[in-house]
N, C-alpha and C positions, 0 to 999 in steps of 0.2 A: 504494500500500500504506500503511495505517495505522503508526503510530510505533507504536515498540517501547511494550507494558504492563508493567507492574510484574512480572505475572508471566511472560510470554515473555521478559522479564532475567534472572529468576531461573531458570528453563528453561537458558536460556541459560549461564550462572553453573555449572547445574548440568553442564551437557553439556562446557565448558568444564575443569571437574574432572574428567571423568571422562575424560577426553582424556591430563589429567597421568596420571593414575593407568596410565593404558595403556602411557605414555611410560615407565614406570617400574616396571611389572609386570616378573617373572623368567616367569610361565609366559606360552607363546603363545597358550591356550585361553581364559586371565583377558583377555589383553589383547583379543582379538578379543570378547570378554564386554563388555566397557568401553566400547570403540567403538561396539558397538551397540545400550549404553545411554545413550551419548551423542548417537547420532544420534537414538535414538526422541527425548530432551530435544530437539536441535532440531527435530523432527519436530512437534513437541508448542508449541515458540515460533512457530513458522510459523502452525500451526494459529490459537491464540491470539490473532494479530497480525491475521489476515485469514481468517475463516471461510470466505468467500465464493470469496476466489480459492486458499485451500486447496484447496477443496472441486473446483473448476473445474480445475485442474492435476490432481487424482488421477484424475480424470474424464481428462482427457483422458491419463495413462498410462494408464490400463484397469483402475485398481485402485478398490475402494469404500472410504468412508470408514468407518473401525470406531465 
């Protein structure tokens, strides 16, 4: 796998906050919101980092790439 880009850090950076903010949310519907806009962020750093073997992993769970 290729090293981290500038912008899969920042992804990352971002997914990263939004992790605290969950950690720290009062409602249970925001925090579950946070979470899985942090995972899309890493979802998004993976992609970034390695198109190819992205691409190849979604493949083989069964999902397409959007």
């Amino acid at each position: 796998m290729p090293g981290y880009t500038d912008k899969s850090r920042r992804y990352l950076r971002w997914a990263a906050a939004n992790e605290r903010r969950a950690a720290s949310a009062h409602g249970q519907d925001f925090k579950v919101l946070l979470r899985r806009i942090a995972a899309q962020y890493r979802e998004l750093a993976e992609q970034s980092d390695d198109p190819e073997a992205w691409r190849a992993k979604r493949r083989a769970v069964g999902t397409k790439p959007h």
